[in-house]
KEVOZA-277114 format. One record per residue (C-alpha): x, y, z negated. Coordinates in steps of 0.05 Angstrom, whole numbers, padded with zeros to 5 digits, always signed. Layout:
BEGIN
XYZ;...
end
This chain:
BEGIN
+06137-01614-02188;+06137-01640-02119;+06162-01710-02111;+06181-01740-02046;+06146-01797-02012;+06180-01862-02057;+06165-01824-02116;+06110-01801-02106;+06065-01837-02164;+06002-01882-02144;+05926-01877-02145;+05882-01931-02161;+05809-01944-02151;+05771-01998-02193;+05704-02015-02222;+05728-02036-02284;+05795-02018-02318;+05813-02060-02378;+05873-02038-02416;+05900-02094-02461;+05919-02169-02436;+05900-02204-02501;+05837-02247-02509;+05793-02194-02517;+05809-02160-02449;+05816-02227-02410;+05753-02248-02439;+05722-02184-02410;+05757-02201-02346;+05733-02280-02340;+05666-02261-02350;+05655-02199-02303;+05612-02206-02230;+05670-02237-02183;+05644-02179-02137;+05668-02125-02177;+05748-02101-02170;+05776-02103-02239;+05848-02085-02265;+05881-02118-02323;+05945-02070-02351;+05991-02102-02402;+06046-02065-02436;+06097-02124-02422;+06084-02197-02391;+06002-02219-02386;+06010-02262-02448;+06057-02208-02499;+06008-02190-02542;+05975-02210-02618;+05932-02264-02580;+05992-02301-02568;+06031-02306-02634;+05952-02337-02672;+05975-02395-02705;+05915-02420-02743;+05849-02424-02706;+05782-02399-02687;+05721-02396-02738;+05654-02430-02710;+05604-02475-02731;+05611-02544-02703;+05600-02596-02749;+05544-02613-02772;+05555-02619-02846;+05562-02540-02830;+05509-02487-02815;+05504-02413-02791;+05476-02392-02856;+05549-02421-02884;+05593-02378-02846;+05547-02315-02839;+05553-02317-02923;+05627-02339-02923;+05640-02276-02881;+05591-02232-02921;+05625-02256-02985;+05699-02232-02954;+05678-02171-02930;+05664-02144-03006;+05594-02135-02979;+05612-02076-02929;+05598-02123-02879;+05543-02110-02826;+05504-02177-02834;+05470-02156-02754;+05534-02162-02725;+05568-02219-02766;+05494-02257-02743;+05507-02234-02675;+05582-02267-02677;+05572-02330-02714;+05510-02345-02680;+05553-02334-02619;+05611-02387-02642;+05592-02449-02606;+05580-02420-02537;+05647-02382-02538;+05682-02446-02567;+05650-02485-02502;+05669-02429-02458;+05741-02433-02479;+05739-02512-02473;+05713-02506-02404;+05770-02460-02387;+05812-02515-02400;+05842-02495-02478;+05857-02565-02507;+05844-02561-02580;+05871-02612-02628;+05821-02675-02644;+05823-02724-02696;+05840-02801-02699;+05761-02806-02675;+05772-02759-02616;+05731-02711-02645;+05757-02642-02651;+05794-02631-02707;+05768-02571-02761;+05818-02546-02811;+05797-02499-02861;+05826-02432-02894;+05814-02378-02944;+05749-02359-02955;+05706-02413-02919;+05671-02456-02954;+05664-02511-02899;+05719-02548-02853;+05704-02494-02791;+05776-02480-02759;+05777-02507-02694;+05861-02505-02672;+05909-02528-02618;+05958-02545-02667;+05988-02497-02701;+05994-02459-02636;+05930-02438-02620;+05951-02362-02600;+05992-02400-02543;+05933-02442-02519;+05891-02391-02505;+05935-02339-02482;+05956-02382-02428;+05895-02409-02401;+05861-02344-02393;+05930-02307-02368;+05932-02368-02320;+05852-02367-02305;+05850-02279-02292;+05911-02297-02242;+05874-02337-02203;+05812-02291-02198;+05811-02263-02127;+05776-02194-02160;+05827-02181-02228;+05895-02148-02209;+05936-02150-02264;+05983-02095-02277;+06043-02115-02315;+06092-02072-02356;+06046-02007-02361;+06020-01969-02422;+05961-01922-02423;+05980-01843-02434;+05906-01818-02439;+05837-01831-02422;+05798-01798-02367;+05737-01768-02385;+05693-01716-02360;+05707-01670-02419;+05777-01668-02408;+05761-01653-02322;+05714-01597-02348;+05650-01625-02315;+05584-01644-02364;+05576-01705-02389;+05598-01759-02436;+05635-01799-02393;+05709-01838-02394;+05731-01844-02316;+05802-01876-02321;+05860-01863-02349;+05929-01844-02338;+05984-01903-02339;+06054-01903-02345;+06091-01948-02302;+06152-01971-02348;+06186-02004-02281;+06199-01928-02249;+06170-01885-02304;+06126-01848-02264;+06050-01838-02287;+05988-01862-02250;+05927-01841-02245;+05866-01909-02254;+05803-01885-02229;+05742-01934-02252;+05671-01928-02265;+05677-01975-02323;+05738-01971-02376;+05751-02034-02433;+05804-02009-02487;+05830-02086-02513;+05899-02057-02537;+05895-02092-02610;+05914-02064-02671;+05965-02012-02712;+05998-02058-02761;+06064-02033-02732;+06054-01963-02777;+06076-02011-02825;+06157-02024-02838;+06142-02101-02847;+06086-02133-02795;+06068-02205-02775;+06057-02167-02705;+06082-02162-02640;+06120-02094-02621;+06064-02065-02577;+06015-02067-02637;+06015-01994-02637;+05943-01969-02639;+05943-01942-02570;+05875-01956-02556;+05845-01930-02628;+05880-01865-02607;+05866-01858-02541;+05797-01871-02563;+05801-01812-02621;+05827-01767-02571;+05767-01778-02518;+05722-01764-02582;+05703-01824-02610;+05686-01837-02677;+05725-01890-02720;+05705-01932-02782;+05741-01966-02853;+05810-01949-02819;+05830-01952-02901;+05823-02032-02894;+05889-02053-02874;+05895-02132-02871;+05965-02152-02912;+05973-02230-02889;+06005-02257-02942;+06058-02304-02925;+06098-02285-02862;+06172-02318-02871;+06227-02279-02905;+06295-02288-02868;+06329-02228-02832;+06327-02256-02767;+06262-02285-02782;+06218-02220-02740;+06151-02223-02754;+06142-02295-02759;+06077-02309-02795;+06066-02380-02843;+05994-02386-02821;+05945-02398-02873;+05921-02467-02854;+05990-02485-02895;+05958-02474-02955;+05887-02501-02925;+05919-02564-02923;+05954-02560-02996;+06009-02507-02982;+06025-02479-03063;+06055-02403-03077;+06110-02407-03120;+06144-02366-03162;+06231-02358-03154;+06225-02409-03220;+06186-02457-03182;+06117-02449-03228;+06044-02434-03198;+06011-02368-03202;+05953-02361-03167;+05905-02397-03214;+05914-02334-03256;+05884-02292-03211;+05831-02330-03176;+05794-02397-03181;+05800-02411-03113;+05879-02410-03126;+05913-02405-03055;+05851-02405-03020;+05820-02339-03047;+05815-02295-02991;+05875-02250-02969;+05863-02183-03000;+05864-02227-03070;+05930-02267-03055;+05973-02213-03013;+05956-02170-03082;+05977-02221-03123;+06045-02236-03084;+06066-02164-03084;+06043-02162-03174;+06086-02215-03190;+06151-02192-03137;+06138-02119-03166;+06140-02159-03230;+06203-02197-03226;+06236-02150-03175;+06230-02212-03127;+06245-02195-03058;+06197-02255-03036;+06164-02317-03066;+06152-02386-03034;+06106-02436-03006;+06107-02496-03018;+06076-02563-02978;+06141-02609-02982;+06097-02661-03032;+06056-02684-02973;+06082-02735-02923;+06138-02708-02870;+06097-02736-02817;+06035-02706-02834;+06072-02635-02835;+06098-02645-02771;+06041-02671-02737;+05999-02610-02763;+06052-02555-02769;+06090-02576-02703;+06114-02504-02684;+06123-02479-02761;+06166-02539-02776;+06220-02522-02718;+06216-02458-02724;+06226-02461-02798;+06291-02512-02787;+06318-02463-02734;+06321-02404-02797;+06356-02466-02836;+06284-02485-02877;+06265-02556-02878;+06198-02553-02896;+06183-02629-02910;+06231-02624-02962;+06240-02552-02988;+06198-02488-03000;+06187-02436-02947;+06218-02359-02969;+06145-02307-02955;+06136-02238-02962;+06061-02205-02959;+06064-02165-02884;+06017-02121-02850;+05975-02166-02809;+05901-02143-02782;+05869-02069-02772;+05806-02083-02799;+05763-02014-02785;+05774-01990-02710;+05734-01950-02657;+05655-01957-02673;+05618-02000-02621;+05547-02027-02622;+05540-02111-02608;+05549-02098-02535;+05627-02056-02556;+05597-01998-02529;+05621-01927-02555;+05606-01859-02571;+05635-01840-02501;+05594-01865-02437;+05621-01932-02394;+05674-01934-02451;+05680-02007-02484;+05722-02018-02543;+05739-02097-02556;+05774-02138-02606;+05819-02116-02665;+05810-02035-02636;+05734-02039-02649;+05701-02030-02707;+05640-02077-02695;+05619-02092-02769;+05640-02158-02772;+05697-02153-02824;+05683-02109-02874;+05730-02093-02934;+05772-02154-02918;+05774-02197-02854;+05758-02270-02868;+05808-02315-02830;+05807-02342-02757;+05744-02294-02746;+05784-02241-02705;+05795-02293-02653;+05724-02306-02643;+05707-02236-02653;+05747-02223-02592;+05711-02276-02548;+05640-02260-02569;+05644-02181-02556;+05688-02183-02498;+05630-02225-02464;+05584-02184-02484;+05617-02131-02459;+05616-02160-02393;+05539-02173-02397;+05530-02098-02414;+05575-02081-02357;+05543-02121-02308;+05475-02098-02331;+05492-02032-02315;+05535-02036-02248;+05484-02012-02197;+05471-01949-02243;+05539-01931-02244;+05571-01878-02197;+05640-01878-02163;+05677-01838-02219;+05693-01760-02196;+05764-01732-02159;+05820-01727-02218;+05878-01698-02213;+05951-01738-02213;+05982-01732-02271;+06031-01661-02278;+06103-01666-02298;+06129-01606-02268;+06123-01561-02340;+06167-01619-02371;+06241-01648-02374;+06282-01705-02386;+06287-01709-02463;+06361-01715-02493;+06348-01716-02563;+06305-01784-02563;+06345-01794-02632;+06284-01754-02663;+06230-01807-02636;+06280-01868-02675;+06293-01825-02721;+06212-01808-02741;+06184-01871-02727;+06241-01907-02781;+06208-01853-02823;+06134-01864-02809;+06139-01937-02825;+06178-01931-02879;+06126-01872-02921;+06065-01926-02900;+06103-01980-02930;+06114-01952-02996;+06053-01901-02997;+05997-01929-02959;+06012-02005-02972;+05977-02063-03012;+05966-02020-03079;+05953-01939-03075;+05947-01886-03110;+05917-01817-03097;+05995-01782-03106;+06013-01836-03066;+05969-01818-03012;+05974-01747-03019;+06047-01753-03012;+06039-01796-02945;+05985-01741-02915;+06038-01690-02915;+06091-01731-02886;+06047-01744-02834;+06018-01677-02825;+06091-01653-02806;+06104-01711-02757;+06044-01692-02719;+06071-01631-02706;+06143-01653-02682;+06119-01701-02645;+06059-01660-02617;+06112-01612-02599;+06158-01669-02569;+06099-01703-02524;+06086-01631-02487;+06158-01610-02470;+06190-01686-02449;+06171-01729-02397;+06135-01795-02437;+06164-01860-02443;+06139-01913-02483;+06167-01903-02551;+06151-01836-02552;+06076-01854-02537;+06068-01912-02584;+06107-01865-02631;+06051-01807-02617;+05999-01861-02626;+06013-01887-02693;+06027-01823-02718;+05959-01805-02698;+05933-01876-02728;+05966-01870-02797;+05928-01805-02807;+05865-01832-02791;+05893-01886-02840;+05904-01834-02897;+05853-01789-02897;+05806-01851-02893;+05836-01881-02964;+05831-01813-02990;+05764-01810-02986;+05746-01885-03013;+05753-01859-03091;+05737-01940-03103;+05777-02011-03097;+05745-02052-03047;+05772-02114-03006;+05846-02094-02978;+05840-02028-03007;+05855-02018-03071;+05873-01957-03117;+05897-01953-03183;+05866-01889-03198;+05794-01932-03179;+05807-01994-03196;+05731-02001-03195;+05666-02009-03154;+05626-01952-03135;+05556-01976-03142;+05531-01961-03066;+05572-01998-03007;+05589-01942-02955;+05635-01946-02887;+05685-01891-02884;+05664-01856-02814;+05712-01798-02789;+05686-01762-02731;+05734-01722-02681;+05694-01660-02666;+05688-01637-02745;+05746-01667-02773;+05798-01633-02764;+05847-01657-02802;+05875-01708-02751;+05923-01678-02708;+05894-01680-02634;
end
């Protein structure tokens, strides 16, 4: 279709093309040669994504009543031993440098009556290891690296654009196992444009929005996992799918997470009667890890028909709740919650993607000058069950060494071949985007109820043909209409939730976040759930 001049859509040229503004891809950014030309695309403003809404901390040893050893077994311990204990090493013993890295960027953390910085601690760890701004530590860091990549002479950042597709030389016909760019839409004019780079970082988060309730931001669609799938990479333990366990329950109250440093520093879950619970299921009480307390939220609702429990912290002192909980506290009173005197309404929501794209410690991938980074990769690091505040870190520590690795390489690296723009003129305006609500209401709806906390194999079974037929609507939708953003996020998760599926299908055991009543047991050998694109065919392409 010809276009004429002001439509015509643009080319770019850069070395490195990161898609994703969160910490992971600014991190990547920050710590790339200042000589190489690097572009930064974010679906909305720099700051919109996950990054931003992290309320609790980052993980790291810094005190020295805590050790490495600690937190490499705290993690190991989380991760229902499916853990790789390389790359958990690799990120803890990683911790302090990226903590002083951020510092030095100018993130002011919260510090103690001493002036030391101040360590909370949360599910799972066995030591005082949270370092925080607050209870707004998303915010901290989101805006001093958004404001730091601004400033960098060599990062344009590319606002309000989502990724269509990846680049690669199999999809250009030429040998090779190289990615070369990707196509972009531009949401400002809805025309699609074509990113040539030598180097391509997918930091594009998770997919907890398959789910119908999320402690996520909209754009946490999976783009990147299935742009990545698509290109031919292999993904991991997409069956481990992080349920926080207290975001707020109020129907204005979107996505609003009760982070769990509430019950690090005394919070109690409550039942509608006001009487504990959570000694019953674990020692630890509110401080088992998440898997254990999301599951036993959603027993006793199921049990009482409960549409939410509640958490308590109103028996410690009003100041210390607002001094700690600052942003909680308001934003509890503006939903009509005072929480220094009265219990919080929560609901378990989906929170984290714990399996992802496979990488190696530098977040390199099956597909040549292709780096995945952050809650897209599958790095090891997490296992069956994420421990808290280490997705933050996990971010800073691979998206550096991304950078290294990228760096490393740049001399070997050729200018990436001629592509061609991107082809509308087989497609047309689409005037029956009802479908796209209509099938994404029903996606998130069949992985809420069939593919949630607790599963079983009908269960599953029952989701996999739901999916199978959305594939192929939507498939048919995405080559005969011009794409817009819903309908790609829509085609992404569609493609996510059946990587989601057919990955709990084939775990016939309950391990960490996933967890089946047909096997409520332990298979003897701890194995990752690998799918690989070129022999499983299953997934629709």
């Amino acid at each position: 279709m010809a276009c004429d001049n002001e439509q015509m859509p643009q080319s770019h040229q850069y070395d490195v093309l990161i898609i994703g503004s969160g910490a992971a891809g600014l991190a990547v950014a920050l710590n790339l040669p200042s000589h190489l030309k690097v572009a930064v695309i974010s679906k909305g403003e720099l700051s919109s994504g996950s990054t931003l809404w992290a309320q609790g901390g980052i993980a790291a040893v810094l005190d020295s009543e805590d050790s490495i050893e600690a937190h490499i077994q705290d993690t190991l311990d989380a991760g229902a031993d499916l853990c790789h204990e390389d790359a958990v090493r690799f990120t803890v013993e990683h911790s302090r440098e990226s903590i002083e890295w951020l510092i030095d960027k100018g993130v002011a953390f919260t510090r103690d009556e001493e002036h030391n910085y101040h360590l909370t601690r949360e599910g799972g760890h066995s030591r005082r290891r949270i370092i925080h701004a607050a209870d707004a530590t998303g915010q901290a860091v989101s805006h001093t690296l958004s404001d730091q990549a601004r400033a960098c002479p060599n990062v344009d950042i590319m606002e309000h654009r989502v990724a269509v597709d990846l680049i690669t030389h199999r999809k250009l016909a030429l040998p090779g196992n190289r990615c070369v760019g990707a196509y972009v839409l531009n949401l400002d004019d809805s025309h699609v444009e074509l990113f040539s780079a030598r180097f391509v970082v997918i930091a594009t988060g998770g997919a907890s929005k398959a789910y119908r309730y999320t402690s996520n931001p909209d754009g946490a669609s999976g783009d990147g996992i299935a742009m990545a799938w698509r290109a031919g990479c292999r993904v991991a333990n997409m069956e481990f799918n992080q349920f926080h366990p207290t975001c707020m329950y109020h129907p204005h109250a979107k996505s609003f997470l009760i982070t769990e440093a509430v019950r690090g520093e005394g919070g109690q879950l409550l039942l509608p009667d006001g009487s504990s619970f959570m000694e019953r299921f674990d020692p630890r009480g509110e401080l088992a890890p998440r898997d254990i307390v999301a599951r036993a939220i959603d027993h006793e609702m199921k049990r009482l028909g409960a549409d939410h429990l509640y958490l308590d912290i109103s028996h410690k002192p009003a100041d210390f709740i607002k001094t700690h909980f600052p942003t909680i506290y308001e934003k509890c009173l503006d939903f009509g919650v005072d929480m220094t005197r009265d219990p919080i309404p929560v609901v378990p929501a989906a929170h984290y993607t714990c399996g992802g794209v496979m990488t190696d410690n530098r977040a390199r991938t099956d597909v040549n000058q292709l780096y995945v980074v952050g809650e897209a990769a599958f790095t090891g690091l997490h296992g069956a069950n994420r421990m808290a505040s280490n997705s933050l870190l996990e971010c800073l520590v691979y998206g550096r060494a991304a950078a290294e690795d990228i760096a490393r390489y740049d001399a070997d690296i050729p200018p990436p071949p001629e592509a061609p723009a991107w082809d509308e003129s087989q497609v047309r305006d689409s005037d029956e985007d009802v479908v796209i609500s209509h099938n994404w209401d029903e996606l998130r709806h069949f992985m809420w109820d069939y593919v949630g906390i607790v599963r079983t194999t009908k269960r599953l079974q029952r989701a996999k043909h739901r999916v199978d037929l959305l594939s192929r609507e939507i498939g048919e939708f995405y080559n005969n209409y011009r794409v817009s953003n819903d309908l790609l996020e829509l085609r992404n998760l569609v493609t996510v939730s059946d990587l989601i599926i057919c990955s709990a299908l084939q775990r016939r055991e309950s391990r960490g976040l996933h967890y089946t009543l047909d096997y409520p047991g332990l298979l003897h050998e701890a194995r990752d759930t690998i799918l690989t694109p070129t022999t499983f065919r299953s997934i629709a392409p």
